[in-house]
MDTraj code that builds the backbone (N, CA, C; nanometers):
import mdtraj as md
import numpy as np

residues = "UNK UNK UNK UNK UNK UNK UNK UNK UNK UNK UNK UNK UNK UNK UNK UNK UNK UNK UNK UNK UNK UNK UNK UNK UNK UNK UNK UNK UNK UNK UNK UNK UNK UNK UNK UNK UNK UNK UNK UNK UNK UNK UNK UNK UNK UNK UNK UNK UNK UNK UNK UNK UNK UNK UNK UNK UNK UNK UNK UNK UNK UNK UNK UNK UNK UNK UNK UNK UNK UNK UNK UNK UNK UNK UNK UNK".split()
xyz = np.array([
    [-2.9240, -17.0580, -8.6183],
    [-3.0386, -17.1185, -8.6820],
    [-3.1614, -17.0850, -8.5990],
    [-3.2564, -17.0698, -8.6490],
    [-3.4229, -17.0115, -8.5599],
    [-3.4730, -17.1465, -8.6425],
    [-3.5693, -17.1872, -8.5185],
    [-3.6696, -17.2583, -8.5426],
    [-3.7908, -17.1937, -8.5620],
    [-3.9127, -17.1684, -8.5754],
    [-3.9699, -17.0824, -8.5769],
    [-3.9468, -16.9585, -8.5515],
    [-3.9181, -16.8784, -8.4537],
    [-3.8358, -16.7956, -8.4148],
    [-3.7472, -16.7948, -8.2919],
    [-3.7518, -16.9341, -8.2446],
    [-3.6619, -16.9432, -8.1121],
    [-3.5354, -16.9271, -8.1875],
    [-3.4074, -16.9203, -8.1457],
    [-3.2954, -16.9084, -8.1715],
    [-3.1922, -17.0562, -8.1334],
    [-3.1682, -17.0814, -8.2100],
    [-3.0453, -17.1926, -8.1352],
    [-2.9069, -17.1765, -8.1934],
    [-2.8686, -17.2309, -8.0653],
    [-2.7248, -17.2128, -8.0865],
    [-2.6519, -17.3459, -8.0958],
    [-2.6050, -17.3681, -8.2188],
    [-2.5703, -17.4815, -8.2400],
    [-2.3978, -17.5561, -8.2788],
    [-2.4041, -17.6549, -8.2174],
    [-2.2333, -17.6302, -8.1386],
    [-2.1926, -17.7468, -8.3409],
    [-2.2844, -17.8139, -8.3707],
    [-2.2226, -17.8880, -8.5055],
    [-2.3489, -17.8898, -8.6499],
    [-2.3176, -17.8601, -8.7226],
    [-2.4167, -17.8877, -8.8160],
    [-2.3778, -17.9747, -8.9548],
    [-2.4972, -18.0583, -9.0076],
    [-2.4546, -18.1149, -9.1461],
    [-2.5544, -18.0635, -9.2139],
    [-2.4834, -18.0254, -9.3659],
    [-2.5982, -17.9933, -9.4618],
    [-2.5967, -18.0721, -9.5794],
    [-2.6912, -18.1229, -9.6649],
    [-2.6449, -18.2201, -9.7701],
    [-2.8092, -18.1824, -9.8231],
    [-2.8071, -18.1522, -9.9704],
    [-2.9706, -18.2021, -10.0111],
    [-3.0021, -18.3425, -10.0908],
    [-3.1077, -18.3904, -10.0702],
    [-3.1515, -18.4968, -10.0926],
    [-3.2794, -18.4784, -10.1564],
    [-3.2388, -18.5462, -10.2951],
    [-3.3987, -18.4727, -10.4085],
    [-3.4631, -18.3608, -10.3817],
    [-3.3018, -18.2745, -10.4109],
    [-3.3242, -18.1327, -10.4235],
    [-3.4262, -18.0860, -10.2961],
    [-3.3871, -18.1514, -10.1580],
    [-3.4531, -18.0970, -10.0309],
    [-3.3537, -18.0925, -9.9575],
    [-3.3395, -17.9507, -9.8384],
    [-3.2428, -17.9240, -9.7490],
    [-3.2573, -18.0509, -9.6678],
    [-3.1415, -18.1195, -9.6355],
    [-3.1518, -18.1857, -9.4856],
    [-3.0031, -18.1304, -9.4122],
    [-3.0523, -18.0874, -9.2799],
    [-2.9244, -18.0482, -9.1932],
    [-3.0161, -18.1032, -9.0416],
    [-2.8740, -18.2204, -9.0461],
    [-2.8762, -18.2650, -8.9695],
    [-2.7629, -18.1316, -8.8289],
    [-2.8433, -18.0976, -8.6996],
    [-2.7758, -18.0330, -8.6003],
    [-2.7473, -18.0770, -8.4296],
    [-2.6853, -18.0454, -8.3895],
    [-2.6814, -18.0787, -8.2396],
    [-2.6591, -17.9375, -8.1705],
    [-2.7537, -17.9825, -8.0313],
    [-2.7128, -17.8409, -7.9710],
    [-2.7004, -17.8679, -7.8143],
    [-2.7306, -17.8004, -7.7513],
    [-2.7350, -17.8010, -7.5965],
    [-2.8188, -17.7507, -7.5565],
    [-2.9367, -17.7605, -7.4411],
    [-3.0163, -17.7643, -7.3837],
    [-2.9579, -17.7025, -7.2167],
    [-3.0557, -17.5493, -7.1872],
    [-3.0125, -17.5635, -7.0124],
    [-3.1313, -17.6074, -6.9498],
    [-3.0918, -17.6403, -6.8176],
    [-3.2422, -17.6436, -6.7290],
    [-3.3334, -17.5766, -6.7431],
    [-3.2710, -17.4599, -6.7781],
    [-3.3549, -17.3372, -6.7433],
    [-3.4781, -17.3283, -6.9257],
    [-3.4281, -17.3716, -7.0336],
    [-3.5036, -17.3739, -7.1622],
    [-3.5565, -17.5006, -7.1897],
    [-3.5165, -17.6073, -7.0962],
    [-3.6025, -17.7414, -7.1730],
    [-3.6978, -17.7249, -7.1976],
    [-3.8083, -17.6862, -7.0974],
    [-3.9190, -17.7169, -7.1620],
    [-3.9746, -17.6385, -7.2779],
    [-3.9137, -17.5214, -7.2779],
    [-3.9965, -17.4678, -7.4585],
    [-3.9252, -17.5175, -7.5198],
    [-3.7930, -17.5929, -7.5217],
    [-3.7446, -17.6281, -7.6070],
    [-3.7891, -17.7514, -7.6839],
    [-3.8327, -17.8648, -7.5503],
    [-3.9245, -17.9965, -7.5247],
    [-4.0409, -17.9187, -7.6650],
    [-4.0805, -17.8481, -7.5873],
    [-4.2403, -17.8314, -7.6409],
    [-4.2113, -17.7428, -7.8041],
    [-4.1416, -17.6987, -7.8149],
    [-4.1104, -17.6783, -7.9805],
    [-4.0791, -17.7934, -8.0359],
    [-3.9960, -17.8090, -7.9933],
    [-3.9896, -17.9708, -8.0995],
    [-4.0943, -18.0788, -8.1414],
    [-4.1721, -18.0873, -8.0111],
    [-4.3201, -18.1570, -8.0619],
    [-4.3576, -18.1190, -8.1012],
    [-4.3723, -17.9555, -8.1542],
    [-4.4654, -17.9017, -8.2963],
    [-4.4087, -18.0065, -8.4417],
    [-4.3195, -18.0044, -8.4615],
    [-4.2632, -18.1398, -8.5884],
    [-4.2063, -18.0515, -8.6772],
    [-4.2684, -17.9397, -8.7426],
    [-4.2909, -17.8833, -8.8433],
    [-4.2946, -17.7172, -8.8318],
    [-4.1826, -17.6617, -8.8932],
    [-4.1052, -17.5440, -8.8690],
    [-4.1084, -17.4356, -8.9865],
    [-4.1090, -17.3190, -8.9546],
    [-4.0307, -17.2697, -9.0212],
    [-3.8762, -17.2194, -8.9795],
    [-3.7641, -17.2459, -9.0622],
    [-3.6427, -17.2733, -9.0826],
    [-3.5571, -17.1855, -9.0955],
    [-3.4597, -17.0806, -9.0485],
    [-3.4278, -16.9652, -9.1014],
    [-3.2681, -17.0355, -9.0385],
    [-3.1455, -17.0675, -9.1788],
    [-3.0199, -17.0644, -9.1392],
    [-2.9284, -16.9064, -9.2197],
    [-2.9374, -16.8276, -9.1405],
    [-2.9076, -16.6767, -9.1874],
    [-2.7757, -16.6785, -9.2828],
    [-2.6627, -16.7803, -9.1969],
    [-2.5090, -16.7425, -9.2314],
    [-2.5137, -16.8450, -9.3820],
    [-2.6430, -16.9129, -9.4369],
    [-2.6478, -16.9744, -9.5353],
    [-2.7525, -16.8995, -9.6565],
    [-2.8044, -16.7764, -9.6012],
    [-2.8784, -16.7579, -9.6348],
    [-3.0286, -16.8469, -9.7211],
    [-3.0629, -16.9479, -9.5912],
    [-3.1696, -17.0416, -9.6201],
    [-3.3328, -17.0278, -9.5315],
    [-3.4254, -16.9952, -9.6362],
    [-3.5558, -16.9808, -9.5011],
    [-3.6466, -17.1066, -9.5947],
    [-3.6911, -17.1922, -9.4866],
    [-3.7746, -17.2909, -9.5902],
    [-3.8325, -17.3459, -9.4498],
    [-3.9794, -17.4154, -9.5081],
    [-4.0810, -17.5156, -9.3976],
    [-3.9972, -17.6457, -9.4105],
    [-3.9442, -17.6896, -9.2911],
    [-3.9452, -17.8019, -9.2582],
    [-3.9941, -17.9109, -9.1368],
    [-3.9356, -18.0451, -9.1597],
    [-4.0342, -18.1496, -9.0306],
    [-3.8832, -18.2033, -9.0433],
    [-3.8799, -18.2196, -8.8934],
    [-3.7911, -18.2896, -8.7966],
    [-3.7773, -18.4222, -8.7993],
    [-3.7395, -18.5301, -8.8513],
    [-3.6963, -18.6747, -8.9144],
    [-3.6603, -18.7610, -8.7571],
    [-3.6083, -18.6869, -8.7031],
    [-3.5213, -18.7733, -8.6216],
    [-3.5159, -18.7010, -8.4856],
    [-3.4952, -18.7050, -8.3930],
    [-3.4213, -18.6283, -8.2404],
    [-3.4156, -18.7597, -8.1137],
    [-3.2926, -18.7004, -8.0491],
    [-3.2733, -18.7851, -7.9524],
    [-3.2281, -18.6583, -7.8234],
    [-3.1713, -18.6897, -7.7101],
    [-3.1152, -18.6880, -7.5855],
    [-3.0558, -18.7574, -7.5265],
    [-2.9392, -18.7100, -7.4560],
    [-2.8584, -18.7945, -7.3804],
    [-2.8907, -18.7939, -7.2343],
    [-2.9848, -18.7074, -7.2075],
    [-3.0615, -18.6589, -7.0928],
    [-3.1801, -18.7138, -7.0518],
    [-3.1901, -18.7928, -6.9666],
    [-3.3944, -18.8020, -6.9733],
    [-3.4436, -18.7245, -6.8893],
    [-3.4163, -18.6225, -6.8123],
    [-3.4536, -18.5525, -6.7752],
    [-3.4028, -18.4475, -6.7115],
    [-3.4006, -18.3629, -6.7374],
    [-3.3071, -18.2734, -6.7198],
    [-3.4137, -18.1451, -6.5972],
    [-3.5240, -18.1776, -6.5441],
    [-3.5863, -18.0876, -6.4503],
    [-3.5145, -18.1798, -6.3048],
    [-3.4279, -18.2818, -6.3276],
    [-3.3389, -18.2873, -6.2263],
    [-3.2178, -18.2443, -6.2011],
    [-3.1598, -18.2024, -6.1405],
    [-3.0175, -18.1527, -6.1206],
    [-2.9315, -18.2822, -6.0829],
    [-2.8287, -18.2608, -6.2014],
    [-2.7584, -18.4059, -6.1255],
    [-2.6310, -18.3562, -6.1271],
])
top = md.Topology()
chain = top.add_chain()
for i, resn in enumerate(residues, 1):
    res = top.add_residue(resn, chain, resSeq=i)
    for name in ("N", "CA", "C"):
        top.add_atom(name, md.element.get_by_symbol(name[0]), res)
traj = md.Trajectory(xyz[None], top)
């Protein structure tokens, strides 16, 4: 899946539409080394969407995100 054009690699995905709108819900993993563009893409909100192996490209906004991490520029 590309978010704009970053790439992610995503370990689970859900897809379901809702009044005829994509929602896929995904989870992924984060290294030390990409948080922060990763951080800082996500606060853009609002994407363009490319899931290839579904053949799906559409603008979307991000509903929801969490972490199990609060910070991950620490090594633990």
């Amino acid at each position: 899946m590309f978010l704009n054009e970053k790439i992610l690699k995503i370990n689970s995905q859900v897809e379901e539409l809702v009044n005829k709108l994509h929602k896929i819900s995904i989870e992924f993993k984060v290294s030390r080394e990409d948080y922060h563009d990763v951080t800082t893409l996500l606060y853009e909100g609002t994407f363009d969407i490319r899931v290839n192996e579904k053949g799906l490209t559409f603008r979307g906004t991000i509903q929801q995100y969490s972490t199990s991490v609060t910070n991950l520029y620490i090594k633990g």
